[in-house]
C-alpha positions as CSV (number, residue, x, y, z in Angstrom):
1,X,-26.8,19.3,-13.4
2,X,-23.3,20.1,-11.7
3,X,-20.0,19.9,-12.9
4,X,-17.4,17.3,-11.7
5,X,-13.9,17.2,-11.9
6,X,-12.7,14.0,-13.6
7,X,-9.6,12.1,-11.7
8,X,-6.1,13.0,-12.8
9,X,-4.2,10.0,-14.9
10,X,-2.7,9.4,-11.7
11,X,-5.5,9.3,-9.1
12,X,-6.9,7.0,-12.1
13,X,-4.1,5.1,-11.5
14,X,-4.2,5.0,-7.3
15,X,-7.8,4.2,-7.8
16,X,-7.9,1.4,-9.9
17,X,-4.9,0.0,-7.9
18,X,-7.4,0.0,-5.3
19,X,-10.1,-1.8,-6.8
20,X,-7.8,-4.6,-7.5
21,X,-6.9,-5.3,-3.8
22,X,-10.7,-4.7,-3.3
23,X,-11.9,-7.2,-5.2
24,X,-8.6,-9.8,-4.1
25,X,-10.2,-9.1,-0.8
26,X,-13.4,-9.8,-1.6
27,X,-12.4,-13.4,-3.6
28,X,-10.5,-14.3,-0.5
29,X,-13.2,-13.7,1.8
30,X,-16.0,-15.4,-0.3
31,X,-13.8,-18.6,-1.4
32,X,-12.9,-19.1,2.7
33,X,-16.8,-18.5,3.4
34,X,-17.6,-20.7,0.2
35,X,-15.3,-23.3,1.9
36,X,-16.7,-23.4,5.6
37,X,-20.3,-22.9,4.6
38,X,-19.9,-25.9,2.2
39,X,-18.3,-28.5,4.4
40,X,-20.3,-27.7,7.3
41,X,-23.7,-28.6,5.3
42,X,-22.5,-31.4,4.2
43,X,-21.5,-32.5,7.8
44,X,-24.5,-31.4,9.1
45,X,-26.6,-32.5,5.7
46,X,-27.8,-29.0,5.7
47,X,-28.9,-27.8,2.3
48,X,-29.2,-24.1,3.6
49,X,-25.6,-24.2,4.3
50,X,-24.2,-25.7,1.2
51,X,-26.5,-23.2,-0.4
52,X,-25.1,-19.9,1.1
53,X,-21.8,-21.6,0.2
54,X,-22.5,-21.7,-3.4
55,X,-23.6,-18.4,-3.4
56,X,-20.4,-17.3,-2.1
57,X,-19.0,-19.0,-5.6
58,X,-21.3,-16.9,-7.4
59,X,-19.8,-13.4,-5.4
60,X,-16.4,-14.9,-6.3
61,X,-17.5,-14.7,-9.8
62,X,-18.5,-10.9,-9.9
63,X,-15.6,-9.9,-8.0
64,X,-13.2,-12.0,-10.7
65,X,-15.0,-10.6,-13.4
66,X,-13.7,-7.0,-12.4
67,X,-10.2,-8.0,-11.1
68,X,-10.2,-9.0,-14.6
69,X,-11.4,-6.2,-16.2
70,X,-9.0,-4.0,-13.9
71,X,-5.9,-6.3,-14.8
72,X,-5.9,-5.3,-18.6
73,X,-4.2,-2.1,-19.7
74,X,-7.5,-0.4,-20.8
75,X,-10.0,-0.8,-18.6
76,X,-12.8,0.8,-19.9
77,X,-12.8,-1.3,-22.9
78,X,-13.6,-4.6,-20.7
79,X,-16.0,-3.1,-19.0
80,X,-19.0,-4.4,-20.9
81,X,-17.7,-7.8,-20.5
82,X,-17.7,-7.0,-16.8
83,X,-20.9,-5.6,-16.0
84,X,-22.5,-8.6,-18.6
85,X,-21.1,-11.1,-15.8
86,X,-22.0,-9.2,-12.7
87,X,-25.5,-9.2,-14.4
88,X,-25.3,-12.9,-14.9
89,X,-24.4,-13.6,-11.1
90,X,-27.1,-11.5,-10.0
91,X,-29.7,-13.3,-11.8
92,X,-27.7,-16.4,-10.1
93,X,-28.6,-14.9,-6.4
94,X,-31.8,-14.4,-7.4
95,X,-32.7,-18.2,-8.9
96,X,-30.9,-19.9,-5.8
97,X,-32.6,-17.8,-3.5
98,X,-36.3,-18.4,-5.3
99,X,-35.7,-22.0,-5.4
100,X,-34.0,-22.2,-1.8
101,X,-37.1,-20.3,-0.5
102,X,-39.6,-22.5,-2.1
103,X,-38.4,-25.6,-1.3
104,X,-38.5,-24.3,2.3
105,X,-42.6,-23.1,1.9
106,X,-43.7,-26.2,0.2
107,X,-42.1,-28.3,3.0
108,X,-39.9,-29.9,0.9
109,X,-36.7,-29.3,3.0
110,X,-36.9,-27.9,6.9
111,X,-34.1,-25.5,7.6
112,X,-31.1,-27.0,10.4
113,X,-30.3,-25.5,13.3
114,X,-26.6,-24.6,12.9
115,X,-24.2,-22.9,15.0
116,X,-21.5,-22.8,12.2
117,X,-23.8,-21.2,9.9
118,X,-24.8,-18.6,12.4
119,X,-21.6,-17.6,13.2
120,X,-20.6,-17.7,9.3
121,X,-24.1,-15.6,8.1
122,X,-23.3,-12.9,11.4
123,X,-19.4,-12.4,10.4
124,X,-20.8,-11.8,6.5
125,X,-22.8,-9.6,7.5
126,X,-20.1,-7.5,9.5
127,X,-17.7,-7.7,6.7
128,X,-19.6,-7.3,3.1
129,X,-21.5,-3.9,3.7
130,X,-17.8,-3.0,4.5
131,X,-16.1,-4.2,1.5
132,X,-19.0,-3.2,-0.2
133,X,-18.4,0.8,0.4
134,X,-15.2,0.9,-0.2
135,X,-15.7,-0.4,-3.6
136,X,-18.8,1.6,-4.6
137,X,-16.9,4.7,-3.3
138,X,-14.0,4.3,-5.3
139,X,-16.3,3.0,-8.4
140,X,-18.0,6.5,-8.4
141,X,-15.1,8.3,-7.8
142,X,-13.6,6.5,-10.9
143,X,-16.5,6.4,-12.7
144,X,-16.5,2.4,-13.1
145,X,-20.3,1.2,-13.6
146,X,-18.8,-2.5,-12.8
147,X,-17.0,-1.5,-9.8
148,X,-20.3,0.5,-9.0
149,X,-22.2,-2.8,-9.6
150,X,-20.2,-5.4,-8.2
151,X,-20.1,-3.5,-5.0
152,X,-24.3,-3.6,-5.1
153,X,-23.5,-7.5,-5.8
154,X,-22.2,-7.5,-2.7
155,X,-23.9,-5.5,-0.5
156,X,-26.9,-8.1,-2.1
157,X,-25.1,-11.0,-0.6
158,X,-25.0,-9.1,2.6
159,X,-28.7,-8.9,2.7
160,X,-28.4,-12.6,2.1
161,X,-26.2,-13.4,5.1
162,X,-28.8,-11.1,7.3
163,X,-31.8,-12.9,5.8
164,X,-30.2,-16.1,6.7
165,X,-28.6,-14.9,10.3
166,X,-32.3,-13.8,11.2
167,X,-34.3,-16.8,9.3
168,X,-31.8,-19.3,11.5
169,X,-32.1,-17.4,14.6
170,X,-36.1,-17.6,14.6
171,X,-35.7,-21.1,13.4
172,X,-33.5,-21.4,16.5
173,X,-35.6,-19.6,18.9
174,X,-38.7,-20.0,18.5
175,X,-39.0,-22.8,15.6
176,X,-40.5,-20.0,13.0
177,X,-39.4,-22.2,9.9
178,X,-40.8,-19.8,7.2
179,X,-39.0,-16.9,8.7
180,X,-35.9,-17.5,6.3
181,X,-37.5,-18.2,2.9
182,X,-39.4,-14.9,3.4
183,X,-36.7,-13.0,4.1
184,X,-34.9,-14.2,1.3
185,X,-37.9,-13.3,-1.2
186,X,-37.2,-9.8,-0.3
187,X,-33.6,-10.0,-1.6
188,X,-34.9,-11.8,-4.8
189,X,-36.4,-8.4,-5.6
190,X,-33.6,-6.3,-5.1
191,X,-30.5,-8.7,-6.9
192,X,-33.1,-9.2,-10.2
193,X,-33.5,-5.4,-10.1
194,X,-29.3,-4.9,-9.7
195,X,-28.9,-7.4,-12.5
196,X,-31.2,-5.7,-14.7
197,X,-29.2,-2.3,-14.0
198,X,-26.2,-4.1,-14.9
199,X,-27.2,-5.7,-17.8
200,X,-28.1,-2.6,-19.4
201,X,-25.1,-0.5,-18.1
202,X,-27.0,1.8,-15.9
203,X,-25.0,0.7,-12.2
204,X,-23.4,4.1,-13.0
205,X,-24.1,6.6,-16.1
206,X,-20.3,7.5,-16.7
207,X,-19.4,10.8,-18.3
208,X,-18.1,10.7,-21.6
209,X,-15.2,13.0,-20.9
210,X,-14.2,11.0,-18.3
211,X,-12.3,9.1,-20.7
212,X,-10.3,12.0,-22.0
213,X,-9.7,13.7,-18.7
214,X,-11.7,16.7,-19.4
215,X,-14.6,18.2,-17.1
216,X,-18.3,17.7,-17.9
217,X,-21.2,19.0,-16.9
218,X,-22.9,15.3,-16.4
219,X,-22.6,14.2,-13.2
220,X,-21.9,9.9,-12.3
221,X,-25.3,8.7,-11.7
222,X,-23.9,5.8,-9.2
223,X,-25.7,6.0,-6.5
């Protein structure tokens, strides 16, 4: 084991500061994409679309969940309440996915060819892994496990926006239908095993000490 030093009250202060425009940022982002991605599949009748649209609801979710936590004046003692509806979200990801991807295999719905949702899927996946290490940075730093996890929530929904960017493109290209719904599958495995880790409070082991300003030999397991 090695020995960290926890944050001063007032880098404490700085960094929680920081989460909060974070996680505005975040909300802002996904609520526009929400927006876009939405009307354009219902223009275009494109259930893909309105889809990743909804899912950007469900990132808008985990992000509120720890602006809210972050808004009270202790908190540590929301944090629970936090990671509980990160968790939630993630198992959210990982139904609309499932069921988006096998109503794709069974030929139940064909994927649409749609420049809007290209351009959408390639500027999320330019602007989440960003967002996404800020946060976790600044979650391990402060020793939040729901900072820690929402920023895995949204690195998820940038594997999401790739799996979609490439499954469209092939679609596009070269009319490989099934390209997307596998793709997606992938991500399935990795937001049910996020949520899990959430759930039980193990997106980052926190020191005890960390509460009390005092060193400890435990390091933040966040990874």
């Amino acid at each position: 084991m090695s020995t960290v030093t926890v944050p001063s009250p007032q880098r404490r202060a700085i960094l929680q500061r920081r989460i909060r425009w974070i996680v505005a940022a975040t909300i802002t982002y996904n609520l526009i994409e929400a927006i876009i991605a939405i009307a354009a599949g219902s223009i275009a009748s494109s259930t893909a679309l309105i889809g990743f649209g909804l899912d950007s609801v469900v990132e808008v979710l985990s992000a509120a969940a720890v602006a809210w936590q972050f808004a009270g004046p202790d908190p540590e003692a929301r944090e629970r309440v936090a990671l509980r509806v990160i968790a939630v979200s993630f198992f959210g990801i990982a139904l609309y996915v499932s069921v988006d991807a096998l109503l794709t295999l069974t030929g139940l719905r064909e994927p649409e060819h749609s420049p809007v949702g290209i351009a959408l899927a390639a500027v999320s996946v330019a602007v989440m892994p960003f967002l996404s290490f800020i946060e976790r940075r600044t979650g391990r730093e402060l020793g939040s496990a729901s900072a820690v996890a929402d920023s895995k929530q949204t690195l998820i929904c940038s594997y999401l926006s790739a799996a979609v960017l490439v499954g469209l493109l092939l679609n596009l290209l070269f009319g490989w239908s099934w390209a997307d719904p596998l793709a997606g599958l992938v991500v399935v495995v990795f937001a049910v095993r996020e949520g899990l880790e959430a759930w039980r409070g193990d997106a980052c082991k926190q020191p005890v000490a960390a509460l009390t300003g005092e060193r400890q030999g435990d390091v933040c397991d966040c990874c």
